[in-house]
Residue frames as a rotation matrix with the C-alpha (Angstrom) as fourth column:
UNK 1
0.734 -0.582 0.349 44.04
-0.403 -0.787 -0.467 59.03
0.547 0.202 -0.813 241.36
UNK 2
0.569 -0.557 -0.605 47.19
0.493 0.820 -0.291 57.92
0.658 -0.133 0.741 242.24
UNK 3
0.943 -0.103 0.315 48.44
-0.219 -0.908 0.357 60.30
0.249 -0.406 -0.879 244.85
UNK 4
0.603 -0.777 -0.183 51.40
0.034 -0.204 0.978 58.07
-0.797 -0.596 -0.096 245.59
UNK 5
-0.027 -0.608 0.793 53.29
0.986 -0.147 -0.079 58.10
0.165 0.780 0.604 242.00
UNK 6
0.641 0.264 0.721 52.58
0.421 -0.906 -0.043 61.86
0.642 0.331 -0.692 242.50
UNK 7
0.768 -0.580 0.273 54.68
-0.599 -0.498 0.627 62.20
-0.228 -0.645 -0.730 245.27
UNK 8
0.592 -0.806 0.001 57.34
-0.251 -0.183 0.951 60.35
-0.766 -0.563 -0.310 244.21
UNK 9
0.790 -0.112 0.603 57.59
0.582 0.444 -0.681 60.43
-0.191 0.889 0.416 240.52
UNK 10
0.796 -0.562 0.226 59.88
-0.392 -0.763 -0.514 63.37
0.461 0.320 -0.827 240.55
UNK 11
-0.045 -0.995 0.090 63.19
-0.648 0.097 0.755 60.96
-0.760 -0.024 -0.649 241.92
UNK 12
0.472 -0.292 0.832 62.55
0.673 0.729 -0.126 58.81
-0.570 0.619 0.540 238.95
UNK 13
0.873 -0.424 0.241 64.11
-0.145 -0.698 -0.701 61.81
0.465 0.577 -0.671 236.99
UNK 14
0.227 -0.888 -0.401 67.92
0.845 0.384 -0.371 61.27
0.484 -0.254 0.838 237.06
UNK 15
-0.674 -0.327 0.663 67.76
0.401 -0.915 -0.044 65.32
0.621 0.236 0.747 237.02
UNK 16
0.329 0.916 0.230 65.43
0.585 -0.389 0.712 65.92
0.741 -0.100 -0.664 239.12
UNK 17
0.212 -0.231 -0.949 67.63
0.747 -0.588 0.310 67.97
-0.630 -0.775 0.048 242.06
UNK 18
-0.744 -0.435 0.508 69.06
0.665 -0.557 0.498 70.00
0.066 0.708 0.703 238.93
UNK 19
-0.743 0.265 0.614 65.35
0.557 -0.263 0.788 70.95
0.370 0.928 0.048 238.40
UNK 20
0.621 0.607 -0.495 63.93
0.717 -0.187 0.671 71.26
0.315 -0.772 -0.552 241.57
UNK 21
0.222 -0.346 -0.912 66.32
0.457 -0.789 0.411 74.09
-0.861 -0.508 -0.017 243.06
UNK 22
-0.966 -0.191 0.174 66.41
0.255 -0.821 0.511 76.06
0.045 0.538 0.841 239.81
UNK 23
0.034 0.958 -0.283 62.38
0.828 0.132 0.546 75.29
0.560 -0.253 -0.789 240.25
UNK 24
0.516 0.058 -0.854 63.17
0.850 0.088 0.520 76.62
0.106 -0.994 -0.004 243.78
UNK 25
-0.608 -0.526 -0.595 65.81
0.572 -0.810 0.132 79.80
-0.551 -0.260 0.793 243.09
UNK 26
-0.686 0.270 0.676 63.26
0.513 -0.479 0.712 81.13
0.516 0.836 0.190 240.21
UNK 27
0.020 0.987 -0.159 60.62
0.696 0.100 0.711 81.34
0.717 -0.125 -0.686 242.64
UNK 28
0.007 -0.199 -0.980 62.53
0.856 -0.506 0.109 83.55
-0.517 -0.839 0.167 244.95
UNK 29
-0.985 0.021 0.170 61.73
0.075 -0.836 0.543 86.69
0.154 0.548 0.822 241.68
UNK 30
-0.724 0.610 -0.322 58.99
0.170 -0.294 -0.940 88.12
-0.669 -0.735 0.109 242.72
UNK 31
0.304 0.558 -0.772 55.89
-0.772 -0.330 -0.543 88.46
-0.557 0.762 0.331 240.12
UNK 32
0.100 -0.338 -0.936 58.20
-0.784 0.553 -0.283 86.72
0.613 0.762 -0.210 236.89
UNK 33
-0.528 -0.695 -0.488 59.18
-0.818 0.572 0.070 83.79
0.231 0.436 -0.870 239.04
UNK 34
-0.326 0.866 0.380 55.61
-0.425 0.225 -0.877 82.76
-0.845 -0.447 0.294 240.31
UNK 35
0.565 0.304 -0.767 54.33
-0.819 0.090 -0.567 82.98
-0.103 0.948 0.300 236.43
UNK 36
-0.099 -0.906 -0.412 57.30
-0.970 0.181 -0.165 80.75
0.224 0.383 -0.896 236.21
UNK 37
-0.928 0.071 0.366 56.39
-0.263 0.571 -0.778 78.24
-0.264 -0.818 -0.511 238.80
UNK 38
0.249 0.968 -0.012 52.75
-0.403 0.092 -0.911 78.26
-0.881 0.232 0.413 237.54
UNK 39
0.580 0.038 -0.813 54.37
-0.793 0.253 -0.554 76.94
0.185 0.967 0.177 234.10
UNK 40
-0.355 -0.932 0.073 56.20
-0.863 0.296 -0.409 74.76
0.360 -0.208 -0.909 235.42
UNK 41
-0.440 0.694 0.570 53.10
-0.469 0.364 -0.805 72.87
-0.766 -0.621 0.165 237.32
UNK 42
0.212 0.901 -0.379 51.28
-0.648 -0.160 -0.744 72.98
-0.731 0.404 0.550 233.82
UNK 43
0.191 -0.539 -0.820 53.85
-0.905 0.227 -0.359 71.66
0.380 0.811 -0.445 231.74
UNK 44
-0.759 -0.148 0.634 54.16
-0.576 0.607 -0.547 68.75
-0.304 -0.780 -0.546 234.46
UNK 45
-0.130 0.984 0.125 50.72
-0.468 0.051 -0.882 68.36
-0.874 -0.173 0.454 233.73
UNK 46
0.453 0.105 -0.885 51.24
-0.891 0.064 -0.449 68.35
0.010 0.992 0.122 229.95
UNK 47
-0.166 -0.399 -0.902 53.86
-0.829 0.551 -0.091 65.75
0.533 0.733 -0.423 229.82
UNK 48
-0.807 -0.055 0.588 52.77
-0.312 0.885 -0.346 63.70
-0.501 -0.463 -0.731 232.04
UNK 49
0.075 0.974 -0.215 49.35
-0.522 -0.145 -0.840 63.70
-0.850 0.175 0.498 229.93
UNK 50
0.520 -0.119 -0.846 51.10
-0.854 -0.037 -0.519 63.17
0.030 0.992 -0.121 226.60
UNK 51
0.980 0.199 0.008 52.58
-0.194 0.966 -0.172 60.24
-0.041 0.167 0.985 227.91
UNK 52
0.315 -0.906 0.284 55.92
-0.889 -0.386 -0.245 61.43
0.332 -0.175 -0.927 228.82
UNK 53
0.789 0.255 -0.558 57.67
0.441 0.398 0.805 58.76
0.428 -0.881 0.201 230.86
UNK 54
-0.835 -0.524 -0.170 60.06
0.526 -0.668 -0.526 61.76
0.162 -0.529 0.833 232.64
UNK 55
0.428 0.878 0.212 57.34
0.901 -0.434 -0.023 64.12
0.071 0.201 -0.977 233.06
UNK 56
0.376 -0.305 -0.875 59.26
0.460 -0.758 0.463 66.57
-0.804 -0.577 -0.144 235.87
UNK 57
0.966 0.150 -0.211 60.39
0.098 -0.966 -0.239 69.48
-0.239 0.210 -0.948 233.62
UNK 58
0.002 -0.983 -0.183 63.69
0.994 -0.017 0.104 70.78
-0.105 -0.182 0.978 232.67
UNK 59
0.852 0.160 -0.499 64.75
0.111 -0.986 -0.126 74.48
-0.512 0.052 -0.857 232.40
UNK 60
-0.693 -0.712 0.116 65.57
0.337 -0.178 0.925 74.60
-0.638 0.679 0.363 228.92
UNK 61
-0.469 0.414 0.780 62.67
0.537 -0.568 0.624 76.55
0.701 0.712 0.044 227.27
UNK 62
-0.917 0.125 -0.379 61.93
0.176 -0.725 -0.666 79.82
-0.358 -0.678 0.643 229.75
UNK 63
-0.958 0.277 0.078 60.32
-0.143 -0.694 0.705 81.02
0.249 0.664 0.705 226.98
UNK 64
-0.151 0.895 -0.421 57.27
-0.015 0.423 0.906 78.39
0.988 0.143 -0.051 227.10
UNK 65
-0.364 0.317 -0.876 57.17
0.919 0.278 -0.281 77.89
0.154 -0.907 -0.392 230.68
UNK 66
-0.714 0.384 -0.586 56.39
0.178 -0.709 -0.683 81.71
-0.677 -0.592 0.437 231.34
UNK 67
-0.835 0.489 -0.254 54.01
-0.462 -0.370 0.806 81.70
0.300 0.790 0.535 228.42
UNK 68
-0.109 0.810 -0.577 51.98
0.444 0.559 0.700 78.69
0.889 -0.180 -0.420 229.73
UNK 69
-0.461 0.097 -0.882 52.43
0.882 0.162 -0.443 80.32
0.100 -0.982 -0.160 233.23
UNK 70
-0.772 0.635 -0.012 50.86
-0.590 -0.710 0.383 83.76
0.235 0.303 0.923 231.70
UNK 71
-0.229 0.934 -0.275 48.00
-0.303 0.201 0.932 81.79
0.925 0.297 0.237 230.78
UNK 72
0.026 0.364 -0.931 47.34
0.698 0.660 0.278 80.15
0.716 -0.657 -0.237 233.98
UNK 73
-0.602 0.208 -0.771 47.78
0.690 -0.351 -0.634 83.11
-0.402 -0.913 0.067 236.32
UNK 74
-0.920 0.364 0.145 45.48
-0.197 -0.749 0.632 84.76
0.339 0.553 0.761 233.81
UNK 75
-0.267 0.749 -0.606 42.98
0.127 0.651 0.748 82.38
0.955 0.123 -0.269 234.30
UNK 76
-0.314 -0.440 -0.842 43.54
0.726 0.461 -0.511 82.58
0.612 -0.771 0.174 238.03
UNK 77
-0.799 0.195 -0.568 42.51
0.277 -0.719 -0.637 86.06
-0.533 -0.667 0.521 238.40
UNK 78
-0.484 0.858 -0.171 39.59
-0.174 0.097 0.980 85.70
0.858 0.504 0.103 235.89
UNK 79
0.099 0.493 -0.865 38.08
0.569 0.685 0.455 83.02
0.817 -0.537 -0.212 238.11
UNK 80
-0.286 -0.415 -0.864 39.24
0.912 0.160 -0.378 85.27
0.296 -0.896 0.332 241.56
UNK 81
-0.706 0.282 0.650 37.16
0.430 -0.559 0.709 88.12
0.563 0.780 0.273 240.69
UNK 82
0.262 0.952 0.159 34.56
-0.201 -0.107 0.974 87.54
0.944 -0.287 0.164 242.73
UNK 83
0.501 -0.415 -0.759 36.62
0.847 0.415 0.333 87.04
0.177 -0.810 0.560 245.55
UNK 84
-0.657 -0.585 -0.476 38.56
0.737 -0.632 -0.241 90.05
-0.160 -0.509 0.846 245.17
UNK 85
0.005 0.921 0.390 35.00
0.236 -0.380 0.894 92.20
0.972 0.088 -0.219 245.00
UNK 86
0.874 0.307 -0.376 33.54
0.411 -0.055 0.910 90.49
0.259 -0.950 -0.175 248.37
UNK 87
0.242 -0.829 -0.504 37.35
0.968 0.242 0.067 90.92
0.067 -0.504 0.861 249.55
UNK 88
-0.657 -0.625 0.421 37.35
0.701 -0.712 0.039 94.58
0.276 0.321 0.906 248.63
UNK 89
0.336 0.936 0.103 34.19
0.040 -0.123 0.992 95.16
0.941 -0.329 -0.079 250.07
UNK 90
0.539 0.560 -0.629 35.88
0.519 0.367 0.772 94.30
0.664 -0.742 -0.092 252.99
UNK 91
-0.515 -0.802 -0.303 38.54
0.848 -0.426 -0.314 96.30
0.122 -0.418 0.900 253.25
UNK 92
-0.521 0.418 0.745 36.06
0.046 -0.857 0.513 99.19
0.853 0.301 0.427 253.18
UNK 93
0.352 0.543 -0.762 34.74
0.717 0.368 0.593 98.21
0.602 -0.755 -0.260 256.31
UNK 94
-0.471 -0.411 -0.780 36.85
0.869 -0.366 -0.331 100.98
-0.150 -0.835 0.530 258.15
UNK 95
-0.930 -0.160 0.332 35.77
0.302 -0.847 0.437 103.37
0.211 0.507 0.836 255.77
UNK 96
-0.282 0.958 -0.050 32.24
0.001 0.053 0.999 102.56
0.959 0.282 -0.016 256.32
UNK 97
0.203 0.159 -0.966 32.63
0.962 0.151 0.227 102.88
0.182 -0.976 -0.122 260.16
UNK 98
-0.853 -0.320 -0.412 34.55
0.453 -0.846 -0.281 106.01
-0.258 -0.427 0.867 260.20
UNK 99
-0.918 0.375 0.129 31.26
-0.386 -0.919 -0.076 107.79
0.090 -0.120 0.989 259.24
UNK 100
-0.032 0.924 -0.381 29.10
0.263 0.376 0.889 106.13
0.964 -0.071 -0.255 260.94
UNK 101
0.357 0.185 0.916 28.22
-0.772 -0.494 0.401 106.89
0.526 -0.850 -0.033 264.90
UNK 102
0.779 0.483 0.400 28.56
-0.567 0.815 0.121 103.45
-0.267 -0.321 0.909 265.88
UNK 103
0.161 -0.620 -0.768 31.95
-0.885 0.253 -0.390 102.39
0.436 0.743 -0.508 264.32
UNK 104
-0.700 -0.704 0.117 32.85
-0.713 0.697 -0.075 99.25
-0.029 -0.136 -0.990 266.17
UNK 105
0.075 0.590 0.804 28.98
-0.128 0.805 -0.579 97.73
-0.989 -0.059 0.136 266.28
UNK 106
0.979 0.172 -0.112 29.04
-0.187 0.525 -0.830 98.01
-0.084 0.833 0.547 261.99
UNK 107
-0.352 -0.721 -0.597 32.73
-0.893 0.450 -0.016 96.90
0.280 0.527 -0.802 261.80
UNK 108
-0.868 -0.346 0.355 31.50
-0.381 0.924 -0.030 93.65
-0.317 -0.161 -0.934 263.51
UNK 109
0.325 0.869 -0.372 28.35
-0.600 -0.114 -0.792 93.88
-0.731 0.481 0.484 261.59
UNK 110
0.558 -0.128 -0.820 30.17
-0.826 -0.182 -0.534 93.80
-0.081 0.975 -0.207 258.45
UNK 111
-0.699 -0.689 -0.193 33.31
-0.708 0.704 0.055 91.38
0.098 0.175 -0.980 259.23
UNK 112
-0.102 0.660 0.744 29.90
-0.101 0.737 -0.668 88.80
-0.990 -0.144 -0.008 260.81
UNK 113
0.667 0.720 0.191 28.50
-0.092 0.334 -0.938 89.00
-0.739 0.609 0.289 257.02
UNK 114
0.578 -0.463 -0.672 31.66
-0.813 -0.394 -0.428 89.51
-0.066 0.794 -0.604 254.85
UNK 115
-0.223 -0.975 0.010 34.20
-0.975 0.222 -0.029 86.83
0.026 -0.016 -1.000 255.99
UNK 116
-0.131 0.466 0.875 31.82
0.190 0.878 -0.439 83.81
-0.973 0.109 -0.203 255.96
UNK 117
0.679 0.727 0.104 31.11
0.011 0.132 -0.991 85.08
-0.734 0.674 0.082 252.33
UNK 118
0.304 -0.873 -0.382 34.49
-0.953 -0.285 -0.108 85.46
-0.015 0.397 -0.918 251.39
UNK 119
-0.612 -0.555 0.563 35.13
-0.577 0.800 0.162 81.80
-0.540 -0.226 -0.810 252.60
UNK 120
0.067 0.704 0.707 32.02
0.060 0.704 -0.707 80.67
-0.996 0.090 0.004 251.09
UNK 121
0.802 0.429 -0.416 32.90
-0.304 -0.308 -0.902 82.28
-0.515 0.849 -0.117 247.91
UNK 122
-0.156 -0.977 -0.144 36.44
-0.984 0.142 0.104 80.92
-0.081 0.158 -0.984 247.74
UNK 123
-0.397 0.077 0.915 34.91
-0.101 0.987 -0.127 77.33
-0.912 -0.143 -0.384 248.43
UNK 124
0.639 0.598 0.483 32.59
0.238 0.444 -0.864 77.48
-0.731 0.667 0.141 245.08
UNK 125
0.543 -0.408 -0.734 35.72
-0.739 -0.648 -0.186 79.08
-0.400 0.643 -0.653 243.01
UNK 126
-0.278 -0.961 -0.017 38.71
-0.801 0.222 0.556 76.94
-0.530 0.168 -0.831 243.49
UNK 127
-0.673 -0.401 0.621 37.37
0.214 0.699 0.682 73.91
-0.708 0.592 -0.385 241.53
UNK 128
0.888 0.428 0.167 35.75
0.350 -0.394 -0.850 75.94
-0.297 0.814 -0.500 238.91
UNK 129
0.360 -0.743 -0.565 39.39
-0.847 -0.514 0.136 77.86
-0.392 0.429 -0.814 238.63
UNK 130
-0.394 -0.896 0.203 41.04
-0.552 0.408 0.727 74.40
-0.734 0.175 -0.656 238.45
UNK 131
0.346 0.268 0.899 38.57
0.668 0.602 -0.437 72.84
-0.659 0.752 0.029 235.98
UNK 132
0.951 0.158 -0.267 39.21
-0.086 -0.694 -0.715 76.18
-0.298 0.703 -0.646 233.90
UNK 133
0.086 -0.933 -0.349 43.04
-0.941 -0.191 0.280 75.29
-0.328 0.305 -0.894 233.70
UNK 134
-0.203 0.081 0.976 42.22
0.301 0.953 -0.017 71.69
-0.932 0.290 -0.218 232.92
UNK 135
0.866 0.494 0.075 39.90
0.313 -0.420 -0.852 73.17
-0.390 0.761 -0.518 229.99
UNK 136
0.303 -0.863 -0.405 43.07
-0.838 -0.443 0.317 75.57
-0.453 0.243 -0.858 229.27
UNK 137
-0.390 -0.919 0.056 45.19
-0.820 0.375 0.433 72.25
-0.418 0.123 -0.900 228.67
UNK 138
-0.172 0.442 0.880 42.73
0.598 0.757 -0.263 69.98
-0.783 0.481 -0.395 227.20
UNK 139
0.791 0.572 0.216 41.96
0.385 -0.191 -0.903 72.80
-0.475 0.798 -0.371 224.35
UNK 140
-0.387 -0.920 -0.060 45.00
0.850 -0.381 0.365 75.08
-0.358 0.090 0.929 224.32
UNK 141
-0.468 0.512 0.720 42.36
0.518 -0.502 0.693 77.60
0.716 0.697 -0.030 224.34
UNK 142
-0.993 -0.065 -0.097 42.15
0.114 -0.386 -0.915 80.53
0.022 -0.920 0.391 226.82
UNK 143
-0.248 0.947 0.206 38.36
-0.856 -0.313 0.411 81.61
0.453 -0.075 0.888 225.91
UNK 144
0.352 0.730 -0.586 37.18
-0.128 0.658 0.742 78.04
0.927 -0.186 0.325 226.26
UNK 145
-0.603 -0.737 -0.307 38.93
0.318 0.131 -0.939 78.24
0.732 -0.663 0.155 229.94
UNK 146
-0.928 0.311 -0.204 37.01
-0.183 -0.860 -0.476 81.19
-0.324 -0.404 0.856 230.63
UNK 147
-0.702 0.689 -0.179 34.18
-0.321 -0.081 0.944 79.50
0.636 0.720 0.278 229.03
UNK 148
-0.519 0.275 0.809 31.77
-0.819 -0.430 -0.379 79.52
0.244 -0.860 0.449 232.30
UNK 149
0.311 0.945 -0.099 29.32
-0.913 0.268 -0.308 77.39
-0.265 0.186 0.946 231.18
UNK 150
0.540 -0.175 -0.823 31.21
-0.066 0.966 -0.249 74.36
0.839 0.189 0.510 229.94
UNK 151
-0.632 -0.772 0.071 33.53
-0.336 0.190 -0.923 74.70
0.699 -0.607 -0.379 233.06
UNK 152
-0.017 0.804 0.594 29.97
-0.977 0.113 -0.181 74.50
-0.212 -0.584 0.784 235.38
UNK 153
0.857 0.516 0.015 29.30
-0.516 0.855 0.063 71.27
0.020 -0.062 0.998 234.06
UNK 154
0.113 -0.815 -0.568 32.72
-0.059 0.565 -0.823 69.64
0.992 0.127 0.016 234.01
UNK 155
-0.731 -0.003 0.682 32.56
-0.682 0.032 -0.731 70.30
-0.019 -0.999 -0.026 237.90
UNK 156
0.009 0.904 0.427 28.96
-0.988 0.074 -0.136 69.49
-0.155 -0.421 0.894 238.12
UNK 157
0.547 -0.097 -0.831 29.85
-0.458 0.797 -0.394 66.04
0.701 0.596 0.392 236.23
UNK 158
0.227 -0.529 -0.818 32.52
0.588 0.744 -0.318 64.92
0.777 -0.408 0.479 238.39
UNK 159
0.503 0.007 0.864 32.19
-0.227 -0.964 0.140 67.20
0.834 -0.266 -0.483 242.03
UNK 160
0.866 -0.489 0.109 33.54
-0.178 -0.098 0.979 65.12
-0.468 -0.867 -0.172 244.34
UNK 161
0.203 -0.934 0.293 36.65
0.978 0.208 -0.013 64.10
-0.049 0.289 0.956 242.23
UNK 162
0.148 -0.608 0.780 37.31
0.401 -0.684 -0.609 68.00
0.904 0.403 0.143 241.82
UNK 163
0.827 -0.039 0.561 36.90
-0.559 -0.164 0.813 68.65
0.060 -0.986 -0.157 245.64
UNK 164
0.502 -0.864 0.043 39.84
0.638 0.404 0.655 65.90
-0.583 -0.302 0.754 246.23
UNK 165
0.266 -0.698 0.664 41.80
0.748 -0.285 -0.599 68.00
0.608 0.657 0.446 243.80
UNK 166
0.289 -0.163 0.943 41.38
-0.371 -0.927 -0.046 71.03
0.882 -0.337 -0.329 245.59
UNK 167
0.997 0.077 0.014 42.00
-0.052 0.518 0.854 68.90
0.059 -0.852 0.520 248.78
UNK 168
0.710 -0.643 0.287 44.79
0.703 0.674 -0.230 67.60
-0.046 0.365 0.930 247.27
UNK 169
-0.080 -0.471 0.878 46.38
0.392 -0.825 -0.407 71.43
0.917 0.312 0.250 246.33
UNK 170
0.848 -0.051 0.527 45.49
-0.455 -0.581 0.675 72.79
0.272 -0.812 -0.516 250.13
UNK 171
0.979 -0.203 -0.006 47.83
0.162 0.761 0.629 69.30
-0.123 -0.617 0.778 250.52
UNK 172
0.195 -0.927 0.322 50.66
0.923 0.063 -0.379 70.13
0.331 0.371 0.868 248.41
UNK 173
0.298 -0.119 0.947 50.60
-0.150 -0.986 -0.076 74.28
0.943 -0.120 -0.311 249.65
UNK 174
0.862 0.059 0.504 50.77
-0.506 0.174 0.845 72.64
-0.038 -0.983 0.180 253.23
UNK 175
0.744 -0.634 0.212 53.69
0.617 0.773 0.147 70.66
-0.257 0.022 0.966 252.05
UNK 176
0.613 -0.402 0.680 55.07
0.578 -0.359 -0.733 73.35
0.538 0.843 0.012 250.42
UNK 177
0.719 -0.083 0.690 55.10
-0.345 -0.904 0.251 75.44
0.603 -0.419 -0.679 253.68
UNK 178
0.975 -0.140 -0.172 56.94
0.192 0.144 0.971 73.11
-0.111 -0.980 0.168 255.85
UNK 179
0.103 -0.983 0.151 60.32
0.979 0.074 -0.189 73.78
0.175 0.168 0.970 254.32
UNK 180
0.314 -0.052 0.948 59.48
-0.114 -0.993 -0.017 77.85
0.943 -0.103 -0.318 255.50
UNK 181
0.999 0.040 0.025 60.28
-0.023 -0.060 0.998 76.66
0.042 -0.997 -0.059 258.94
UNK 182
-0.096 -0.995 0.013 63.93
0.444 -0.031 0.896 76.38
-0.891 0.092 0.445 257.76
UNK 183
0.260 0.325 -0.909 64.24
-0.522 -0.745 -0.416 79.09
-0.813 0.582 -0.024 255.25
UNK 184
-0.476 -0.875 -0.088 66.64
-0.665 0.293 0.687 77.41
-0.575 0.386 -0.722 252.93
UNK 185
-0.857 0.108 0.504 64.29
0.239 0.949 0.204 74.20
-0.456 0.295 -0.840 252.46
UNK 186
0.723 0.689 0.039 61.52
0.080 -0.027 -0.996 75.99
-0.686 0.724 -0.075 250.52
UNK 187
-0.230 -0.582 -0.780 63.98
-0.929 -0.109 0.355 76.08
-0.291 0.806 -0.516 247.68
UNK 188
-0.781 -0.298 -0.548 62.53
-0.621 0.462 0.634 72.72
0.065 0.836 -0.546 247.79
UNK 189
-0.817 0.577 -0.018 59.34
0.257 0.337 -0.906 72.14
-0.516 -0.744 -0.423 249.17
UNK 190
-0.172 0.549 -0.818 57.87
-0.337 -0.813 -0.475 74.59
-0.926 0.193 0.325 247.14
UNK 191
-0.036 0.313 -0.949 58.60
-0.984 -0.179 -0.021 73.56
-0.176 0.933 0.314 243.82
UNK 192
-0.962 -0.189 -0.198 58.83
-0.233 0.945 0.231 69.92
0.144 0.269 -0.953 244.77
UNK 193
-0.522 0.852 -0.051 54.90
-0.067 -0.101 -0.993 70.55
-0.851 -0.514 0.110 245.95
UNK 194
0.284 0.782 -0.555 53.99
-0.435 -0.410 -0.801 71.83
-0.854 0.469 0.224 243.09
UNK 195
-0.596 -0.107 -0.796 55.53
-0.727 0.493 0.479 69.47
0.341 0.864 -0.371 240.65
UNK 196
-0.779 0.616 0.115 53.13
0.351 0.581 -0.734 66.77
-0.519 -0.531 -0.669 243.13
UNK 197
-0.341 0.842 -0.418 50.53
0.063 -0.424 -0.904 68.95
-0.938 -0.335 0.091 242.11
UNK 198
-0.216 -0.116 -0.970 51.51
-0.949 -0.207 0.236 69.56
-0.228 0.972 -0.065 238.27
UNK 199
-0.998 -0.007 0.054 50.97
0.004 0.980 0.201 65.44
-0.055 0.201 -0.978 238.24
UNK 200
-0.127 0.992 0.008 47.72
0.568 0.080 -0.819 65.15
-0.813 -0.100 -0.574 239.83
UNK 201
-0.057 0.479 -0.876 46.72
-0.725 -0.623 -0.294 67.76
-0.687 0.618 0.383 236.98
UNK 202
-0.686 -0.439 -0.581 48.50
-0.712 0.569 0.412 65.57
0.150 0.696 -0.703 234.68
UNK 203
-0.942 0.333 0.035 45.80
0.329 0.940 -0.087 62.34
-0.061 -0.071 -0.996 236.22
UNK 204
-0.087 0.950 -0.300 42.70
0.237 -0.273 -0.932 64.66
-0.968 -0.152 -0.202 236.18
UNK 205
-0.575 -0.594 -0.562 43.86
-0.598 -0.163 0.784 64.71
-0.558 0.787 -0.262 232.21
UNK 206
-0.869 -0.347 -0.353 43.94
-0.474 0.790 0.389 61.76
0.144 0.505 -0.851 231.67
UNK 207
-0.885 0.463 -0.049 40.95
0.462 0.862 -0.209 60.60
-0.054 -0.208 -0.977 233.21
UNK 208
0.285 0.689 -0.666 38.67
-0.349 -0.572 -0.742 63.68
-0.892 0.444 0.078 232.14
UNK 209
-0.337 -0.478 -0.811 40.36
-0.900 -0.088 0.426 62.20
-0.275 0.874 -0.401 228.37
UNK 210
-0.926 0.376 -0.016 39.24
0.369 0.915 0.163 58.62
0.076 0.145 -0.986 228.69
UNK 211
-0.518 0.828 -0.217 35.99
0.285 -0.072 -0.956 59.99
-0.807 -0.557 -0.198 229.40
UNK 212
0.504 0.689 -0.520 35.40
0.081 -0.637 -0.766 62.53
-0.860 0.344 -0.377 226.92
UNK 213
0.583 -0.332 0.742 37.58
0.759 0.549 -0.350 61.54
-0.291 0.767 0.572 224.28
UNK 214
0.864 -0.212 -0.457 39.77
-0.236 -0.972 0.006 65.09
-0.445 0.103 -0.889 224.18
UNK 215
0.468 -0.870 -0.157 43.18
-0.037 0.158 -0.987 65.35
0.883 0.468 0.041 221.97
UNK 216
0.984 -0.171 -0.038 46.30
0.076 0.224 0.972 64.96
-0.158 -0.959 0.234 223.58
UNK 217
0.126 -0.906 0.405 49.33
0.841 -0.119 -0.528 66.09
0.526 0.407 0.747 221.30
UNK 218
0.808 -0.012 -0.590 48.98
0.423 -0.685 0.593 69.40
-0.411 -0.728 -0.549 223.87
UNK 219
-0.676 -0.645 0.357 51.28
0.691 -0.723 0.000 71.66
0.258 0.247 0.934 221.14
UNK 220
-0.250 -0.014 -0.968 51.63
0.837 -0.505 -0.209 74.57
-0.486 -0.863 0.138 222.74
UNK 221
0.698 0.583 0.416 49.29
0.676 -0.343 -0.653 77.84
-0.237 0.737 -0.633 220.67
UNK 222
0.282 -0.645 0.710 50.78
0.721 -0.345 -0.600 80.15
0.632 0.681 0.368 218.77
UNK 223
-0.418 -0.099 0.903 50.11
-0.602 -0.715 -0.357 83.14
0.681 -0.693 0.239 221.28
UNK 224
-0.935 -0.324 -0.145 50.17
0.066 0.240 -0.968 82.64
0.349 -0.915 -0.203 224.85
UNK 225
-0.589 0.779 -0.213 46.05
-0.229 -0.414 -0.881 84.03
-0.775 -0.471 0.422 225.33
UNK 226
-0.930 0.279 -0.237 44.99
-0.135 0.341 0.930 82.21
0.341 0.897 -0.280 222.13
């Protein structure tokens, strides 16, 4: 994996401030411009897959970017399920003190057994969520995302290369944050992170493709949850 072309393919784009701070004002809509930002990442992904040589985006088809970015924060809370369970489990912890006699030994009962399982269950998601958006963009096919079983073994097949991904995404979210220390500069941190990130997808493509021999014309389905 190249990690440096990933950081710094986006100035080979003549356009690439154009795209990064509209990238960067979309994301400041709350709900719609996340979804946004999630297409954006994917579509990175695509063209850099398809052999683009611009990959970075423009914002000239909304339409598709929040469609592909449906699909991916669909996927996202599929896969986060079980996290928000244990995670709801834990907010109940007050509830489950107030009628108890004891209330402060079973809150620290509960947080002892709840928040190690919350972390432990977040560690076995994230590169099952991100094989499931690979899957997503190697079929163009939300079931086979969600298809449990073939995502299991695409991990199991290659686990430490999907750990460095996820490594890689704690790397770009950590990049993403330092421009919150001046408000202003997440307008470009953020989405310049996550076009970083929308690459790497774009190389875990390509090299899950050489492997396994998957298409690669990545036209976009008819409906958005195909």
């Amino acid at each position: 994996m190249d990690i440096g072309k990933a950081f710094s393919f986006v100035f080979d784009d003549e356009q690439w401030l154009t795209s990064i701070l509209i990238a960067g004002l979309l994301a400041l809509i709350p709900l719609i411009g996340q979804i946004l930002i999630i297409g954006y990442v994917l579509e990175t992904a695509r063209r850099l897959a398809a052999g683009n040589p611009r990959p970075l985006p423009q914002w000239d088809n909304f339409g598709e970017k929040f469609n592909l970015g449906l699909v991916g924060f669909g996927i996202a809370i599929v896969y986060a399920v079980p996290i928000i369970v244990v995670s709801l489990l834990f907010a109940c912890v007050p509830l489950f003190a107030a009628s108890a006699g004891d209330a402060g030994g079973i809150i620290v009962l509960l947080t002892l057994c709840l928040v190690p399982l919350i972390i432990l269950v977040a560690l076995v998601i994230q590169p099952l969520m991100l094989a499931g958006i690979v899957r997503y963009l190697q079929t163009n096919s939300f079931s086979e995302a969600i298809n449990f079983s073939a995502v299991i073994a695409m991990v199991r097949g290659d686990l430490g290369g999907w750990v460095v991904l996820w490594l890689l995404q704690i790397l770009c979210s950590f990049v993403a944050g330092v421009g919150g220390i001046i408000f202003i500069g997440i307008l470009f941190t953020l989405p310049y992170s996550q076009a970083v990130f929308g690459h790497l997808l774009g190389q875990k493509l390509i090299a899950l493709r050489s492997q396994n021999g998957y298409n690669t014309d990545f036209a976009p389905p008819a409906s958005p949850l195909v």
